[in-house]
PQR file with spaces between the fields and no chain letter, atoms N, CA, C, O and H, PARSE charges and radii, in Angstrom:
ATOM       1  N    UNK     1      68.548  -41.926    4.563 -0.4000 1.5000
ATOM       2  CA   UNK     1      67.197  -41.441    4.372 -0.0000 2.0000
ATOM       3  C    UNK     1      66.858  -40.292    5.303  0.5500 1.7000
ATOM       4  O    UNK     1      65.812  -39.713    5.006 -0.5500 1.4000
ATOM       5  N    UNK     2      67.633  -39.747    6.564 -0.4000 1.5000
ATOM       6  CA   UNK     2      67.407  -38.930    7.250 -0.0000 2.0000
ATOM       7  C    UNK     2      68.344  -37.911    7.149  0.5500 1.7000
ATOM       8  O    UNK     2      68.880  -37.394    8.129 -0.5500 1.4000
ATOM       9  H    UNK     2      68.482  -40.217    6.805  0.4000 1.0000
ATOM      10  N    UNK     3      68.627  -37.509    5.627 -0.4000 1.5000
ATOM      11  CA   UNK     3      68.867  -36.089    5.532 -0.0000 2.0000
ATOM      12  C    UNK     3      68.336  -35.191    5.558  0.5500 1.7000
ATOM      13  O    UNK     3      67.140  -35.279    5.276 -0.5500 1.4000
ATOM      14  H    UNK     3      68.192  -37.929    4.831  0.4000 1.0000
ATOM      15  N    UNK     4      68.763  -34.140    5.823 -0.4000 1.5000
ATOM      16  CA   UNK     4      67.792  -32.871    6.282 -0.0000 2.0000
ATOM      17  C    UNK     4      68.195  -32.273    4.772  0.5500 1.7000
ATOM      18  O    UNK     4      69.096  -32.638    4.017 -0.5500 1.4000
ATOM      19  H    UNK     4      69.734  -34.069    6.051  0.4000 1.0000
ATOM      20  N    UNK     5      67.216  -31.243    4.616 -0.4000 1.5000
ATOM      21  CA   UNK     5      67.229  -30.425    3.099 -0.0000 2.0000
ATOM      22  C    UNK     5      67.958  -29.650    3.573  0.5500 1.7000
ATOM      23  O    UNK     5      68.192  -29.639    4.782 -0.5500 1.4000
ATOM      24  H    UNK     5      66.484  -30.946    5.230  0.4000 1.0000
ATOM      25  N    UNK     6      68.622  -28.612    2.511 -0.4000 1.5000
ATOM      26  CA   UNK     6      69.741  -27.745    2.672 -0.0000 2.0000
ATOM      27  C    UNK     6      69.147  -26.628    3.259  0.5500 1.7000
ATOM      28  O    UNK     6      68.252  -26.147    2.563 -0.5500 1.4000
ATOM      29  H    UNK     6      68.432  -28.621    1.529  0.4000 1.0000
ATOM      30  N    UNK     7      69.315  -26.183    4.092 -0.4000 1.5000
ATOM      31  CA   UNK     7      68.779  -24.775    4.320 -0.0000 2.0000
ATOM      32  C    UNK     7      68.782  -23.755    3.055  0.5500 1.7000
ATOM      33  O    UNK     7      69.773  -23.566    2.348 -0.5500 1.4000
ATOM      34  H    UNK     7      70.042  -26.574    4.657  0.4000 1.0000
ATOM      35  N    UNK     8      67.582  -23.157    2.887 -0.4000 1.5000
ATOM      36  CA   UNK     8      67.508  -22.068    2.137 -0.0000 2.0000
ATOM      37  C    UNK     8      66.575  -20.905    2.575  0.5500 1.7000
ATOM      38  O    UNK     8      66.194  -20.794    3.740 -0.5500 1.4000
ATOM      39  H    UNK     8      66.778  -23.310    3.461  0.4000 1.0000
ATOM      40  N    UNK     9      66.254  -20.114    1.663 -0.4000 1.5000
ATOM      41  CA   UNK     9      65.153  -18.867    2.077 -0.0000 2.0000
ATOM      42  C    UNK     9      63.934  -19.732    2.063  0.5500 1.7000
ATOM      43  O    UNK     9      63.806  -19.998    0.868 -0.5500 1.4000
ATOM      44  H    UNK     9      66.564  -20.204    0.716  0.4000 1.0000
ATOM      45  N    UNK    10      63.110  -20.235    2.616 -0.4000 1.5000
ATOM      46  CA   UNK    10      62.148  -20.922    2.718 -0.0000 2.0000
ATOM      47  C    UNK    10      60.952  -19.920    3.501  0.5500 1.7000
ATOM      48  O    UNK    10      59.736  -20.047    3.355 -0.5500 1.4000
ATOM      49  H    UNK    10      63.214  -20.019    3.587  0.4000 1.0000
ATOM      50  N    UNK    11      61.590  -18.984    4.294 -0.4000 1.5000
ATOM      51  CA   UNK    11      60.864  -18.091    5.155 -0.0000 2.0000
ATOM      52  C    UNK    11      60.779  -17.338    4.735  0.5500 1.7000
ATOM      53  O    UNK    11      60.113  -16.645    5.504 -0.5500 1.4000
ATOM      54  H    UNK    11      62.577  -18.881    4.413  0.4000 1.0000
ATOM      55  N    UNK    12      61.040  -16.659    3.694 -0.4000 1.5000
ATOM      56  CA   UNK    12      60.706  -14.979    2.935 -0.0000 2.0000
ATOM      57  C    UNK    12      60.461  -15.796    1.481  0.5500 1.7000
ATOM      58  O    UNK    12      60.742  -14.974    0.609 -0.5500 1.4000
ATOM      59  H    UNK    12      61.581  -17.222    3.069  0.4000 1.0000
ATOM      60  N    UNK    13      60.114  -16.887    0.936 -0.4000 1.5000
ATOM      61  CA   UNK    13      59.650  -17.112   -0.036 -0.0000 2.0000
ATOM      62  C    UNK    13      57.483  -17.100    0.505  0.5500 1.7000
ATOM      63  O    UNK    13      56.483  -16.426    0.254 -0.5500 1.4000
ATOM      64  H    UNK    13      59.886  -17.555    1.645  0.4000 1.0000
ATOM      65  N    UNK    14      57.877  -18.342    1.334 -0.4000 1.5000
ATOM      66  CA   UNK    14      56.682  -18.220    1.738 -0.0000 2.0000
ATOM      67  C    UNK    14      55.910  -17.400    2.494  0.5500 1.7000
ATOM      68  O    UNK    14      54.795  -17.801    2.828 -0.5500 1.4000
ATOM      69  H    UNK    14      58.689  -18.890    1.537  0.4000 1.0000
ATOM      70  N    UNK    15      56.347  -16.164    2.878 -0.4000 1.5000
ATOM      71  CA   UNK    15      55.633  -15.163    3.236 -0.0000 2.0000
ATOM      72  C    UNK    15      55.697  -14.017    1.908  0.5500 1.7000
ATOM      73  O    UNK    15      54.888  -13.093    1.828 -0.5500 1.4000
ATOM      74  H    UNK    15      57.252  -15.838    2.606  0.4000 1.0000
ATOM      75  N    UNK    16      56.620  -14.211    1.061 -0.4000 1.5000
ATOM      76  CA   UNK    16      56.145  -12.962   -0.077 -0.0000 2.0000
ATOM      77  C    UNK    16      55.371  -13.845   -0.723  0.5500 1.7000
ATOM      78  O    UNK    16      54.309  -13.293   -1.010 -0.5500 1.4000
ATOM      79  H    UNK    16      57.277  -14.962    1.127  0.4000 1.0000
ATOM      80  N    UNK    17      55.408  -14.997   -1.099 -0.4000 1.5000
ATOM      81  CA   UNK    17      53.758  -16.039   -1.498 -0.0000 2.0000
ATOM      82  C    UNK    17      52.686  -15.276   -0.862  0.5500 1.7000
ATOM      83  O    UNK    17      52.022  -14.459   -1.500 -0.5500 1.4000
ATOM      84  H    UNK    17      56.271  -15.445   -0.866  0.4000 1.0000
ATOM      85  N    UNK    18      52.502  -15.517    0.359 -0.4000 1.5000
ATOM      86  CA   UNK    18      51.370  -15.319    0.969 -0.0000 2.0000
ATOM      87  C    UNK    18      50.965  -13.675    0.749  0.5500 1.7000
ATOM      88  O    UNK    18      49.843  -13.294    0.412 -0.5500 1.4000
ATOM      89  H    UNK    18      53.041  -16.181    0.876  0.4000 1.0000
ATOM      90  N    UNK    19      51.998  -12.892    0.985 -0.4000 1.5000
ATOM      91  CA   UNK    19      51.951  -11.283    0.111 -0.0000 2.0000
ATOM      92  C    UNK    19      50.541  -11.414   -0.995  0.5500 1.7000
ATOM      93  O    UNK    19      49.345  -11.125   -0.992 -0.5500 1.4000
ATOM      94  H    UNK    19      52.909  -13.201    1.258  0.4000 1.0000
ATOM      95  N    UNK    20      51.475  -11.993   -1.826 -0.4000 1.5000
ATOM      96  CA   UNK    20      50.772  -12.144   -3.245 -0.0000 2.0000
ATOM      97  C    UNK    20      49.161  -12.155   -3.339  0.5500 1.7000
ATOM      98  O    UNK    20      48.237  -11.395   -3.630 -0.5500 1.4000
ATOM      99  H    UNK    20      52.447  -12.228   -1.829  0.4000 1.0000
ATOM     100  N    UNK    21      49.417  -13.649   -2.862 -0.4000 1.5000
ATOM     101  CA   UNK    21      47.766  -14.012   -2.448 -0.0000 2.0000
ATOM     102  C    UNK    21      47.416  -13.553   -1.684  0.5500 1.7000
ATOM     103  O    UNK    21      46.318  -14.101   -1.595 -0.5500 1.4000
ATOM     104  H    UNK    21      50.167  -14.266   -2.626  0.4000 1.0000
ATOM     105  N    UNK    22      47.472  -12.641   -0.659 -0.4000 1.5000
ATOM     106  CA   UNK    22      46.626  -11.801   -0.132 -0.0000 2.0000
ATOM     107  C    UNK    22      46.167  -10.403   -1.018  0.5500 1.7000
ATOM     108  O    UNK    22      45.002  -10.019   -1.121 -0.5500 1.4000
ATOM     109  H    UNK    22      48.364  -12.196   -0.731  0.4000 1.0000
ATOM     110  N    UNK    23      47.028   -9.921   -1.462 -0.4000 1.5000
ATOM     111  CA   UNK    23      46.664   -8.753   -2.536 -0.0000 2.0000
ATOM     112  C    UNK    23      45.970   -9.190   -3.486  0.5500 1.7000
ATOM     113  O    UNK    23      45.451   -8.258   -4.100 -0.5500 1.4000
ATOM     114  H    UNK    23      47.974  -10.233   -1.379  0.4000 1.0000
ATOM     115  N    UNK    24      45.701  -10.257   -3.922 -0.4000 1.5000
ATOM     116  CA   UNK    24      45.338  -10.809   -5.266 -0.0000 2.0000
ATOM     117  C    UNK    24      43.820  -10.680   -5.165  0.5500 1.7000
ATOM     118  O    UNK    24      42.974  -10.244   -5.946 -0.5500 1.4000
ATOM     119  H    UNK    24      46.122  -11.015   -3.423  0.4000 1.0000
ATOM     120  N    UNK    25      43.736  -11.400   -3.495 -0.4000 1.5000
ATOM     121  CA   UNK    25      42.620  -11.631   -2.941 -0.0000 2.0000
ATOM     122  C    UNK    25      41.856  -10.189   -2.810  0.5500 1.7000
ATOM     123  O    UNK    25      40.701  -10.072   -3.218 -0.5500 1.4000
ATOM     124  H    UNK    25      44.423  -11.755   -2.861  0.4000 1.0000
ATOM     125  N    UNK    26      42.535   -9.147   -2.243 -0.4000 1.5000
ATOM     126  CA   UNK    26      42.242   -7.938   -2.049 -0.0000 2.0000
ATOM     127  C    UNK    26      41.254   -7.382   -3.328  0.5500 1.7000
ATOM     128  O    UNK    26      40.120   -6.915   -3.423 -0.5500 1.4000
ATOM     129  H    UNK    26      43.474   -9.242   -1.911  0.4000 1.0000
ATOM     130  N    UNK    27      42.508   -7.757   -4.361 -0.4000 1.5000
ATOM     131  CA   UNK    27      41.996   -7.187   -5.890 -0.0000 2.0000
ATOM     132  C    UNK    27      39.964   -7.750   -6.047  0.5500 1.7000
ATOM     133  O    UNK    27      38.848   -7.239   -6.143 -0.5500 1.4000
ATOM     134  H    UNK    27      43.430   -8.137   -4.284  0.4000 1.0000
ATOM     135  N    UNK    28      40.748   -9.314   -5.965 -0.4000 1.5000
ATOM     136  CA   UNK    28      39.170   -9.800   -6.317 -0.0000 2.0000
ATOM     137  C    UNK    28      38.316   -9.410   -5.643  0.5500 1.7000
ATOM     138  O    UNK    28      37.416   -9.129   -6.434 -0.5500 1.4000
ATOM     139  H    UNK    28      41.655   -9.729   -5.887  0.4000 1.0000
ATOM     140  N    UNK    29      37.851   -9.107   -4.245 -0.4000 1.5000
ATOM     141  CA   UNK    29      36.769   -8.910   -3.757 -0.0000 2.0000
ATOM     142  C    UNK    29      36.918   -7.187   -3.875  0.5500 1.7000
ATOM     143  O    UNK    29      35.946   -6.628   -3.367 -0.5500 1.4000
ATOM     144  H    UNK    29      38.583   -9.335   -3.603  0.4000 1.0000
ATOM     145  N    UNK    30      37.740   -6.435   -4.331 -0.4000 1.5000
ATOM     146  CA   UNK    30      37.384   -5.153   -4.850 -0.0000 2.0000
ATOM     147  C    UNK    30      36.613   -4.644   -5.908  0.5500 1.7000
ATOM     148  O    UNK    30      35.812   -3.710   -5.877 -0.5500 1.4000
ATOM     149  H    UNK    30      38.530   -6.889   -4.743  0.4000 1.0000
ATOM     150  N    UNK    31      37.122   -5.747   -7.356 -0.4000 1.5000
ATOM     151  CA   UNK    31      36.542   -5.983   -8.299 -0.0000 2.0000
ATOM     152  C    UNK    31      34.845   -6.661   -8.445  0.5500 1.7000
ATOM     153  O    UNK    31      33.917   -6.333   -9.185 -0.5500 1.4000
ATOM     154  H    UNK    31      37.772   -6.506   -7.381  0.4000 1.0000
ATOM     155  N    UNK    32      34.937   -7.518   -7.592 -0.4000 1.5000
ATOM     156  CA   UNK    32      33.672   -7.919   -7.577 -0.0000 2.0000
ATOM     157  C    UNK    32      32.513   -7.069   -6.487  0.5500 1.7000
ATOM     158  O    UNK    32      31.396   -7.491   -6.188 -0.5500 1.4000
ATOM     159  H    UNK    32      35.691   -7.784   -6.991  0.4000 1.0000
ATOM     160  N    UNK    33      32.837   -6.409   -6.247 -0.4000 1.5000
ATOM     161  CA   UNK    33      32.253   -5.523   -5.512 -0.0000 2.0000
ATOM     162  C    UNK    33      31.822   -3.912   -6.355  0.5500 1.7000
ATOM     163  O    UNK    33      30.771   -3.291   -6.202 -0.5500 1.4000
ATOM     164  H    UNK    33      33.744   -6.066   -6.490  0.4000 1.0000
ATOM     165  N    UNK    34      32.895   -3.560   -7.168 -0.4000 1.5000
ATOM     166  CA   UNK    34      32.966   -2.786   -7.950 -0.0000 2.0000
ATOM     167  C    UNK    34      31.549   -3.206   -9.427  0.5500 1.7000
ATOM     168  O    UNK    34      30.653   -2.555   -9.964 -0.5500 1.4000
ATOM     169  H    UNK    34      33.749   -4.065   -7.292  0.4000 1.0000
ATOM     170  N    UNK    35      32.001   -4.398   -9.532 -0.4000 1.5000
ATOM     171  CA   UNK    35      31.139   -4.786  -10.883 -0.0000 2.0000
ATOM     172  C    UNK    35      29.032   -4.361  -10.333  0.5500 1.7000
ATOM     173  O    UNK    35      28.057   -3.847  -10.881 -0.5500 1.4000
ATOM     174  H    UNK    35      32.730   -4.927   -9.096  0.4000 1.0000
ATOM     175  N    UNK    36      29.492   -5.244   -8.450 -0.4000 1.5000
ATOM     176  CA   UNK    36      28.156   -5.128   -8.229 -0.0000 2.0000
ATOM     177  C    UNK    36      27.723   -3.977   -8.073  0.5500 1.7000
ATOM     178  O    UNK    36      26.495   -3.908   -8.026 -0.5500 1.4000
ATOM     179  H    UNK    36      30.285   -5.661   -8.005  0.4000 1.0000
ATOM     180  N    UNK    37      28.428   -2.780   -7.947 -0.4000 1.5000
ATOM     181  CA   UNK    37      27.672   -1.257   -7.522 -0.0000 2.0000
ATOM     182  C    UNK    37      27.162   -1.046   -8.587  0.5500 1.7000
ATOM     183  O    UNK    37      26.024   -0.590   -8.702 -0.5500 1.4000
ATOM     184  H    UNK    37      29.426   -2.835   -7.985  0.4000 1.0000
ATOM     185  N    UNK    38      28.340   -1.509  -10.084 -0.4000 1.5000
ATOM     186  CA   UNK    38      28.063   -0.999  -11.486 -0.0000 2.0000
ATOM     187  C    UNK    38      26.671   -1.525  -12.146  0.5500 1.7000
ATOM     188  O    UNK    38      26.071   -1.069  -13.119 -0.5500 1.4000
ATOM     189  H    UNK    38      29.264   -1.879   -9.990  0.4000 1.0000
ATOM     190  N    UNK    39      26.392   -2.476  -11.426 -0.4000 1.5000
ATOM     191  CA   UNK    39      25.107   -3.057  -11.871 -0.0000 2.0000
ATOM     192  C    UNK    39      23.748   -2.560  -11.375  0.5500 1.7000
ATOM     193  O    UNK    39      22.748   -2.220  -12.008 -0.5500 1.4000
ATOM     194  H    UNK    39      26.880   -2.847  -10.636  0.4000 1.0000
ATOM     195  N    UNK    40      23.945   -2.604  -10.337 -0.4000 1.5000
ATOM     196  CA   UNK    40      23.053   -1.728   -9.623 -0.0000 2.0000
ATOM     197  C    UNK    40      22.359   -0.442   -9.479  0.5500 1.7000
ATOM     198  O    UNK    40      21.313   -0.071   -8.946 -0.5500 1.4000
ATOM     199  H    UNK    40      24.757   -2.881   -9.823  0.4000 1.0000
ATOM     200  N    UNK    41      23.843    0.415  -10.516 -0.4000 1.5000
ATOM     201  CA   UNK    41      23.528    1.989  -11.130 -0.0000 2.0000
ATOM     202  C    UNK    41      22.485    1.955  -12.200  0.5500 1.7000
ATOM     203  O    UNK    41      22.558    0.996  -12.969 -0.5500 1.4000
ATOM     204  H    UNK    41      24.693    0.114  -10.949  0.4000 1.0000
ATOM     205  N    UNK    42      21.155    3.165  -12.466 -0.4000 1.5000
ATOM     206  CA   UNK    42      20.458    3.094  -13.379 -0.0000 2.0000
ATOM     207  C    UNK    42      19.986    2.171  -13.795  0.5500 1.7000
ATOM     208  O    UNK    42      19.785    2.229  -15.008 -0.5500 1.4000
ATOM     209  H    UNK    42      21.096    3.943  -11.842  0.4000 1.0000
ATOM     210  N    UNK    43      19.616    1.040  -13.182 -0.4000 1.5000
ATOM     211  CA   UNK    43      18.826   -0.490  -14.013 -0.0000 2.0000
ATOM     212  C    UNK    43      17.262   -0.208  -13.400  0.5500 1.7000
ATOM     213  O    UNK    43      16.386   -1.049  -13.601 -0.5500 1.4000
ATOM     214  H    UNK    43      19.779    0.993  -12.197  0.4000 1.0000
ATOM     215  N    UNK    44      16.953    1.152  -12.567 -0.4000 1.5000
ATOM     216  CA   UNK    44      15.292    0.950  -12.027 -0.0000 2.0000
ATOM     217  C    UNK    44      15.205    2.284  -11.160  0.5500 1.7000
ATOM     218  O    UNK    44      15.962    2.339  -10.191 -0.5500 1.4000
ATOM     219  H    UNK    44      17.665    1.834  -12.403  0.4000 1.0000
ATOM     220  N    UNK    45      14.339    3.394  -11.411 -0.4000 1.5000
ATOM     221  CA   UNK    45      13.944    4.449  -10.772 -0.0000 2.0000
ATOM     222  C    UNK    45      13.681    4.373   -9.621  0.5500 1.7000
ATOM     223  O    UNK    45      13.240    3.263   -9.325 -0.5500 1.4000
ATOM     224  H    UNK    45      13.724    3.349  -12.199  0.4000 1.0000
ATOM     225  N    UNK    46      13.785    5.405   -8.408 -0.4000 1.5000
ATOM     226  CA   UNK    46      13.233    4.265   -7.276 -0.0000 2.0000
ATOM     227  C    UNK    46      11.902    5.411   -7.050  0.5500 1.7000
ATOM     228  O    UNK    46      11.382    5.695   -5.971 -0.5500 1.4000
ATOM     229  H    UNK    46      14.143    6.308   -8.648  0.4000 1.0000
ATOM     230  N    UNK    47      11.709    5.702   -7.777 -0.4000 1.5000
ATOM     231  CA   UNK    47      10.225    6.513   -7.733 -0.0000 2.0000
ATOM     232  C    UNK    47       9.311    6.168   -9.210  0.5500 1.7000
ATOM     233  O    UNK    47       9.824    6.158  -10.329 -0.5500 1.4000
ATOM     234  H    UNK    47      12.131    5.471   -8.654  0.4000 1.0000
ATOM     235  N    UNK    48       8.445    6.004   -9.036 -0.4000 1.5000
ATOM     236  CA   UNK    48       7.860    5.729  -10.132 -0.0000 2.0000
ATOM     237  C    UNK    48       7.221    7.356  -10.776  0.5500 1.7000
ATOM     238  O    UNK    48       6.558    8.122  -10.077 -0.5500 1.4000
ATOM     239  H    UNK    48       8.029    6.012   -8.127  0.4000 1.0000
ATOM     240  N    UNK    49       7.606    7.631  -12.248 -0.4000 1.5000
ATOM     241  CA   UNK    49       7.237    8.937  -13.078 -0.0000 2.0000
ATOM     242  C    UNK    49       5.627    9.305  -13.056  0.5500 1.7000
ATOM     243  O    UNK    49       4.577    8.683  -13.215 -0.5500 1.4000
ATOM     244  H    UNK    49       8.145    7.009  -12.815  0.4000 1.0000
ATOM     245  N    UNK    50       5.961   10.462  -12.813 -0.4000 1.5000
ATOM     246  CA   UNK    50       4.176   11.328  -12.442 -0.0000 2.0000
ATOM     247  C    UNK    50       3.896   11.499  -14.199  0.5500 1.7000
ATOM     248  O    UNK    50       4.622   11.821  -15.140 -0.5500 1.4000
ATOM     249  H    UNK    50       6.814   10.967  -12.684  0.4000 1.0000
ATOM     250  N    UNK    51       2.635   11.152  -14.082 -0.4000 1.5000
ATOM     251  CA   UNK    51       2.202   11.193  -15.488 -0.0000 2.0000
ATOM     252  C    UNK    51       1.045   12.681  -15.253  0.5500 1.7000
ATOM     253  O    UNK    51       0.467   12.882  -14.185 -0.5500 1.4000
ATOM     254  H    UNK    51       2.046   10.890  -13.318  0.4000 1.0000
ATOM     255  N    UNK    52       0.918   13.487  -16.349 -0.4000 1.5000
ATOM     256  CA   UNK    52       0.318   14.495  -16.011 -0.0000 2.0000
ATOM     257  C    UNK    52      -1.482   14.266  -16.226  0.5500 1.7000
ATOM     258  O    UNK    52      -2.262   15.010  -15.632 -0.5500 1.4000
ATOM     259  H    UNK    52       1.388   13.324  -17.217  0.4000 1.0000
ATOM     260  N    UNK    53      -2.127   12.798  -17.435 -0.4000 1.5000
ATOM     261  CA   UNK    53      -3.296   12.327  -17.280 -0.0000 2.0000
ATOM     262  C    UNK    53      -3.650   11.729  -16.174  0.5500 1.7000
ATOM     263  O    UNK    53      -4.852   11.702  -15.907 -0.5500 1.4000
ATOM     264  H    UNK    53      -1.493   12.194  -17.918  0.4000 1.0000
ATOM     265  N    UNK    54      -2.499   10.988  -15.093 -0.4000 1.5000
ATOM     266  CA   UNK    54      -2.890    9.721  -14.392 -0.0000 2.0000
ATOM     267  C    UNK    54      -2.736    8.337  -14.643  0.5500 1.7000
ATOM     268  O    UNK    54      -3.120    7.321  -14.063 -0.5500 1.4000
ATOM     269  H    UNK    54      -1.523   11.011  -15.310  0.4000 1.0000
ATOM     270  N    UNK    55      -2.039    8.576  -15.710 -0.4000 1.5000
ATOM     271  CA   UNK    55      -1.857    7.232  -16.796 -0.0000 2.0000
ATOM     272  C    UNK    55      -2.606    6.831  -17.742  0.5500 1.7000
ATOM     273  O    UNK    55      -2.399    5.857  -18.466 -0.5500 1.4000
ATOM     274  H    UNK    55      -1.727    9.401  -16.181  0.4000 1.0000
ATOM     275  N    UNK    56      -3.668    7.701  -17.780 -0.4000 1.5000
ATOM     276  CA   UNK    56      -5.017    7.165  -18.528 -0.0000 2.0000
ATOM     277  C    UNK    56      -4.515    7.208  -19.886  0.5500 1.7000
ATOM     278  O    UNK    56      -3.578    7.965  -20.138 -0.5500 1.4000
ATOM     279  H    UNK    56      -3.836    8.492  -17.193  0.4000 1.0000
ATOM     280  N    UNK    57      -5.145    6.319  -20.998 -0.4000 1.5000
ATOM     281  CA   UNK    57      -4.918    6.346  -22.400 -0.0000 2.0000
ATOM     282  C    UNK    57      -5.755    7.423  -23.369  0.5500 1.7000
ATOM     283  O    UNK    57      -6.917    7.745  -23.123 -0.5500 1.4000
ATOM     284  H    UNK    57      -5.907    5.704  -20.793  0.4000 1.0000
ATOM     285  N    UNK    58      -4.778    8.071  -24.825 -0.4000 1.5000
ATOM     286  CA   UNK    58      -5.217    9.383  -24.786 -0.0000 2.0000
ATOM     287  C    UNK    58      -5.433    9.013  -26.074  0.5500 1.7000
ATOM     288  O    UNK    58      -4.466    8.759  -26.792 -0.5500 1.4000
ATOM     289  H    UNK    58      -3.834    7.809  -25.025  0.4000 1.0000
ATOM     290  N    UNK    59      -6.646    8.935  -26.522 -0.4000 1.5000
ATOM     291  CA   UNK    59      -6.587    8.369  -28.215 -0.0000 2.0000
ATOM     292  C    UNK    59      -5.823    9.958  -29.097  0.5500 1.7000
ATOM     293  O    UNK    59      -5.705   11.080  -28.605 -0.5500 1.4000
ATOM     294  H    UNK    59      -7.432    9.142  -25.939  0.4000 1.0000
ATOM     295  N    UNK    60      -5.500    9.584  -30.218 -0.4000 1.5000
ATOM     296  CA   UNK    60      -4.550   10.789  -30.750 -0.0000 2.0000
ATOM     297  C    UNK    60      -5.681   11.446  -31.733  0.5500 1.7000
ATOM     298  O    UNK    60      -6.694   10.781  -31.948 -0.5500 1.4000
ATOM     299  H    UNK    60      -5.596    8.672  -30.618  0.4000 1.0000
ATOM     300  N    UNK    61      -5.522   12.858  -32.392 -0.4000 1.5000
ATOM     301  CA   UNK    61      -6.700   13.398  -32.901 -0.0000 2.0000
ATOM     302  C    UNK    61      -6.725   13.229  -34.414  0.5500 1.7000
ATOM     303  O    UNK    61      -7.736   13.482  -35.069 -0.5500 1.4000
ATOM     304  H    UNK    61      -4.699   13.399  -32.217  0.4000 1.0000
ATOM     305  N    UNK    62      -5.717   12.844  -34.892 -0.4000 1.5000
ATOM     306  CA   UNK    62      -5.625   12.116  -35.936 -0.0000 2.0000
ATOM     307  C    UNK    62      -5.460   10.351  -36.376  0.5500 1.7000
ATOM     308  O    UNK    62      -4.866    9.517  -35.693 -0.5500 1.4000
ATOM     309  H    UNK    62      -4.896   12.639  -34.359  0.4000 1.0000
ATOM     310  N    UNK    63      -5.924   10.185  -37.245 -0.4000 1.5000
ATOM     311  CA   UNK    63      -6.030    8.759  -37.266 -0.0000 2.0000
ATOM     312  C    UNK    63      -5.372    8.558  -38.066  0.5500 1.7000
ATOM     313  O    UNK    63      -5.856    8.777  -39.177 -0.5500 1.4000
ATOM     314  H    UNK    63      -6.406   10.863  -37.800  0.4000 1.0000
ATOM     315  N    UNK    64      -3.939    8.045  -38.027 -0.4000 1.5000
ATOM     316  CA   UNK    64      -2.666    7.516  -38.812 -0.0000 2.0000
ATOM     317  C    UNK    64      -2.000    6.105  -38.543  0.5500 1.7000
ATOM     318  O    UNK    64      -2.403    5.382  -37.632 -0.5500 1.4000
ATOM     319  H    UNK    64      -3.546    7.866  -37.125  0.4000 1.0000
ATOM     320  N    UNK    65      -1.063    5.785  -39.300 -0.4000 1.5000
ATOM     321  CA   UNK    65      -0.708    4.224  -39.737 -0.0000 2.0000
ATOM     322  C    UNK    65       0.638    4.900  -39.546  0.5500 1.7000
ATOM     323  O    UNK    65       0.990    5.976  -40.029 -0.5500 1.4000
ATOM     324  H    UNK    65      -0.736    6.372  -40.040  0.4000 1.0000
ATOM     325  N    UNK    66       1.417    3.985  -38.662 -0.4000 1.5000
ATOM     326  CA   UNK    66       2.568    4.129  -38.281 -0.0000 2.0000
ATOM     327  C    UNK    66       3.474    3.021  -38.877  0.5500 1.7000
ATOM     328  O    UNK    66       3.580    2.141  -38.022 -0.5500 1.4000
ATOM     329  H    UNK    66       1.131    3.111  -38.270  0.4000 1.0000
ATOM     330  N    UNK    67       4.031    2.768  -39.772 -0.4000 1.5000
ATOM     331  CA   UNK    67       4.903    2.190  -40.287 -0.0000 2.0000
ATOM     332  C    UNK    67       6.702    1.865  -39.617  0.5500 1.7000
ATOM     333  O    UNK    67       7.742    2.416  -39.981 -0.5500 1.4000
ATOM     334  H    UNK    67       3.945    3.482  -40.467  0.4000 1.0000
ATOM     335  N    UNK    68       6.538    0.953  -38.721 -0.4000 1.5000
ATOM     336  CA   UNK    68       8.117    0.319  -38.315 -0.0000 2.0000
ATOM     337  C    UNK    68       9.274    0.113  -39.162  0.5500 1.7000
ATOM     338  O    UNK    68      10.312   -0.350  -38.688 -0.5500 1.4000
ATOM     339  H    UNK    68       5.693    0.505  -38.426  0.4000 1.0000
């Protein structure tokens, strides 16, 4: 019961493992970082638009039926 395992590459398996998953890791928090800038682009002005009345409502000079 107290055999020892055969020696093998056990030391450059588990460090090109750990390779892996570290780049992998790299990827994901690049990606998810990437998605969040993309979201963040164009979803809200950060100035609000100058209206040239003031905002006030402008009844129109004709009186028409707008059909959707």
């Amino acid at each position: 019961l107290d055999a020892e395992p055969p020696p093998g590459p056990a030391l450059p398996q588990a460090a090109s493992g750990g390779l892996v998953g570290l780049i992998f890791a790299v990827c994901l928090v690049g990606f998810m970082l990437y998605r969040m800038k993309k979201k963040d682009e164009g979803s809200y002005s950060l100035e609000e638009p100058k209206q040239a009345n003031g905002g006030a409502y402008q009844k129109p000079s004709k009186q028409e039926e707008f059909y959707a």
